[in-house]
N, C-alpha and C positions, 0 to 999 in steps of 0.2 A: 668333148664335154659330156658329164655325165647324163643319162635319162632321169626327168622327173617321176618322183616316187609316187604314187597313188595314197600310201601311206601316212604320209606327214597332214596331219588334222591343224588346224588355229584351235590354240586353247585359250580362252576367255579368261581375261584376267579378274580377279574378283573389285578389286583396288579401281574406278575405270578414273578415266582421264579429268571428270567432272568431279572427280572427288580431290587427283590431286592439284588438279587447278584452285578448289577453293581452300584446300592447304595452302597454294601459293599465293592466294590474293591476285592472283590476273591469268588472263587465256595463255594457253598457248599457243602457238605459230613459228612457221620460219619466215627470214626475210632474207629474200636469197639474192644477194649484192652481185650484179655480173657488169661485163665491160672489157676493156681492154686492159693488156698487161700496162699497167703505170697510171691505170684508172683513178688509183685511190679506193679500189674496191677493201684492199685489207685495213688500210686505215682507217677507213669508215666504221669498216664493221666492227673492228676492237672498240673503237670510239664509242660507238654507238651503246655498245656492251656496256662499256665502261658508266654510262648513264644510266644506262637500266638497270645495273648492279648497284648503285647509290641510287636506286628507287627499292633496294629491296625485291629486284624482282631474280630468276632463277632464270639464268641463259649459259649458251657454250655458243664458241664459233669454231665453225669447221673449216682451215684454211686449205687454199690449193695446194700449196709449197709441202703444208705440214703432214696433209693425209697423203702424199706419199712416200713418205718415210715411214708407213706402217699398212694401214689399211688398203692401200692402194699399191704398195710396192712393186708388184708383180706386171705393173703397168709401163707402158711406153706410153707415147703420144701419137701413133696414127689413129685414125677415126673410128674403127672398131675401140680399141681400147680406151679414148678419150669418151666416149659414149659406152662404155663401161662404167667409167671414174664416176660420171657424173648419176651414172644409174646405184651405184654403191653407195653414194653420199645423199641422196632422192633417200633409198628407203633406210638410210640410218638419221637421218634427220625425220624420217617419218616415226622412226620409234622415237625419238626425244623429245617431241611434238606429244606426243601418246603417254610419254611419261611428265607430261606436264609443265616440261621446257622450252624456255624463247629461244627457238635452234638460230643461228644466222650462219649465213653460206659465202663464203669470197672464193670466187670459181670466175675464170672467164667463160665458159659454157655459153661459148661462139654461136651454138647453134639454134635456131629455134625449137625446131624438133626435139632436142632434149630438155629444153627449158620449159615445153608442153608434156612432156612424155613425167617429170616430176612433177609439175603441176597437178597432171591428174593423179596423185597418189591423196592428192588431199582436198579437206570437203571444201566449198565456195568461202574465201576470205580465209583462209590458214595458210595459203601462201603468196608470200608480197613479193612481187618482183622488183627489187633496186636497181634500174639501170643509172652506172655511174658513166654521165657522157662525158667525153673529154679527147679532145682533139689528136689525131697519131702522133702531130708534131710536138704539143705538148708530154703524151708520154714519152716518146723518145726523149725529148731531154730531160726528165725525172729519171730515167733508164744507168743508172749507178752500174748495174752489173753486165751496160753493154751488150746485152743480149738481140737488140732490135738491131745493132750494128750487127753483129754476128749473122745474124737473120740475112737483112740486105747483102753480106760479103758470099751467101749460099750453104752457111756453118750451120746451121740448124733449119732442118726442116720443117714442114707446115708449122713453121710459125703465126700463128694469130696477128692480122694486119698489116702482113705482108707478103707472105705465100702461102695464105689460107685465108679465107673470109671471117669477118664478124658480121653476123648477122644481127642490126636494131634490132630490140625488141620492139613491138608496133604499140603496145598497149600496156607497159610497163605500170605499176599500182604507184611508183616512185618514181620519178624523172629527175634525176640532179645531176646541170653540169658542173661537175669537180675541176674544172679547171676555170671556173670562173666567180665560183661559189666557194666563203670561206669555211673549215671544215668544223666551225660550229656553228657557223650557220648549216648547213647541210646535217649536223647531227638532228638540231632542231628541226628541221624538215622531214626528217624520219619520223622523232618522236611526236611531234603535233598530228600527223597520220593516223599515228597509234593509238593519240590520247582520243581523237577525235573520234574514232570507231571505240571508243571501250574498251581496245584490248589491254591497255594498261592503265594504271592510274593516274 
């Protein structure tokens, strides 16, 4: 890996975030959806979007599946590179945050340690953590593309919640279990969060 330059300054944007948040009519933040493969994490989170875009507000979601077919490419899945993935989509959601966008995250980001390690990139209440809980047994059977099966047969490695751990998160800003909770109701659980702190209208 290359050495870091001594060179490279932060240039100050003249534009700052307080200006175009109130272009946008609400704060920004991410909300960063984690849990198991079959969670319901991607669902949610388009879902989600999709209310807050019929509020008028300005968001993107950053999917697991999607950011590596580009941004993330160059990526496997052992624990160095999976704690890469997630450190890449931390500080590009940190600039969409900055440009005055509701970022939302669908990542399983299994681990604590990384799920603290983007935490700290942002100031107190910018970032929500959504754990979507939901039983192994349950996602396995949502598991359409058989992968959990593959997993158990020894076909895929550190698999998440089966030969790799998910780590709870202890102290999650969102707790919804998605397999017992319907998926407007759990939109609503997001958004009454939001409304209730101010950060949307």
């Amino acid at each position: 890996m290359n050495e870091k330059s001594d060179n490279v300054v932060w240039h100050h944007a003249t534009v700052t975030r307080e200006r175009r948040q109130q272009l946008n009519g609400h704060r920004s933040f991410v909300l960063w959806f984690t849990g198991l493969s079959g969670s319901g994490k991607s669902t949610l989170a388009h879902a989600v979007e999709e209310r807050l875009h019929q509020m008028n507000c300005r968001t993107f979601v950053f999917d697991g599946d999607n950011v590596r077919h580009g941004l993330c490419s160059d990526l496997g899945f052992g624990e160095e590179d999976r704690r890469e993935n997630i450190r890449r989509i931390g500080e590009m959601t940190k600039l969409f945050v900055e440009a005055g966008v509701i970022a939302m995250t669908a990542f399983i980001s299994p681990f604590r340690a990384e799920r603290q390690m983007v935490r700290a990139l942002f100031e107190p209440g910018e970032f929500i953590e959504v754990y979507c809980d939901c039983s192994l047994e349950t996602c396995e059977q949502r598991d359409v593309k058989g992968l959990y099966a593959k997993a158990r047969a020894g076909l895929i490695p550190n698999y998440t919640g089966i030969s790799s751990p998910y780590e709870e998160p202890e102290s999650a800003e969102i707790h919804i279990r998605t397999d017992r909770q319907r998926l407007e109701d759990s939109i609503d659980t997001v958004l009454n969060y939001l409304q209730d702190r101010q950060l949307v209208g």
